[in-house]
C-alpha positions in Angstrom: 0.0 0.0 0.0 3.0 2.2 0.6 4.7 1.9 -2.7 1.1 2.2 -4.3 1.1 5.9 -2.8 4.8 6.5 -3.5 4.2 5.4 -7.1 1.8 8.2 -7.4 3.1 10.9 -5.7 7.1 10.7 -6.0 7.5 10.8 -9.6 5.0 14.2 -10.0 7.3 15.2 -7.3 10.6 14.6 -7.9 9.7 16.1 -12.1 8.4 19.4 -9.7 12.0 19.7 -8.3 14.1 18.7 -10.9 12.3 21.3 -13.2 12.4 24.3 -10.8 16.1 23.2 -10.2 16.5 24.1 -13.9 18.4 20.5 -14.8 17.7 17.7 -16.7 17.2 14.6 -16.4 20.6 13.4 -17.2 21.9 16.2 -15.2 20.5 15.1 -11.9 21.6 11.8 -13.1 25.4 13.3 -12.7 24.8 14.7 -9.5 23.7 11.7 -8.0 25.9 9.5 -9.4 23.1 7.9 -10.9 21.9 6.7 -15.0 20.0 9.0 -16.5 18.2 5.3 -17.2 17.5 5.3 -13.7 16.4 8.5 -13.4 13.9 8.3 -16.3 12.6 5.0 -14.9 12.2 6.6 -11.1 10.4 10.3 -12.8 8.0 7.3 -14.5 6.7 5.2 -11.4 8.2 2.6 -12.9 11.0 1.8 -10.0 11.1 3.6 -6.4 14.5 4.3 -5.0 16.2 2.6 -2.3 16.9 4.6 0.6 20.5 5.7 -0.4 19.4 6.4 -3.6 16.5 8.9 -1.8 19.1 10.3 -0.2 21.2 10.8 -3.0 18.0 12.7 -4.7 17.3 14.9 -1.4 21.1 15.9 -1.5 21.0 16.6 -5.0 18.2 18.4 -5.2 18.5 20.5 -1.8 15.5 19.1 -0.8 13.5 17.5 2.2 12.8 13.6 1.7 9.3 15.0 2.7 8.5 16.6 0.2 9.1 14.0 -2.5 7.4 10.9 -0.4 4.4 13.2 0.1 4.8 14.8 3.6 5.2 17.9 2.9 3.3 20.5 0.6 6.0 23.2 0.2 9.2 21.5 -2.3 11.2 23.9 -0.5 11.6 21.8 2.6 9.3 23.0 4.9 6.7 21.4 7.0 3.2 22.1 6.1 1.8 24.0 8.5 -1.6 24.6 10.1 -3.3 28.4 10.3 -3.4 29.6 14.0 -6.6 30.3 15.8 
């Protein structure tokens, strides 16, 4: 059930980043010592990423694993947070 809701979320998510990061795919392939296979295959649903290779995308990217697992709203790291009363 997990993966089900990664598969949907993560790819939209980790596209969202890359894109306002201004690199491509086989950029962020380079960065995380990574294929740019893999890459395309992870921005697809078709394969999630271990934890190291997470990691390896939140360093790259300068970005919380939160946001791309679907935690977090913001993509710039920061908790979502609730209006005060």
């Amino acid at each position: 059930m997990v993966a089900a809701m990664l598969t949907k979320s993560f790819p939209k998510r980790l596209v969202e980043a890359r894109e306002l990061r201004g690199l491509t795919q086989g950029q962020l392939a380079h960065k995380t010592k990574t294929s740019q296979v893999w890459s395309c295959h992870v921005e697809r649903g078709r394969r999630l990423p271990s934890i190291p290779g997470l990691l390896k995308l939140v360093k790259a990217l300068n970005i919380s694993a939160d946001f791309l697992i679907g935690h977090s709203i913001n993509n710039n790291g920061k908790p979502k947070t609730k209006g005060k009363k």
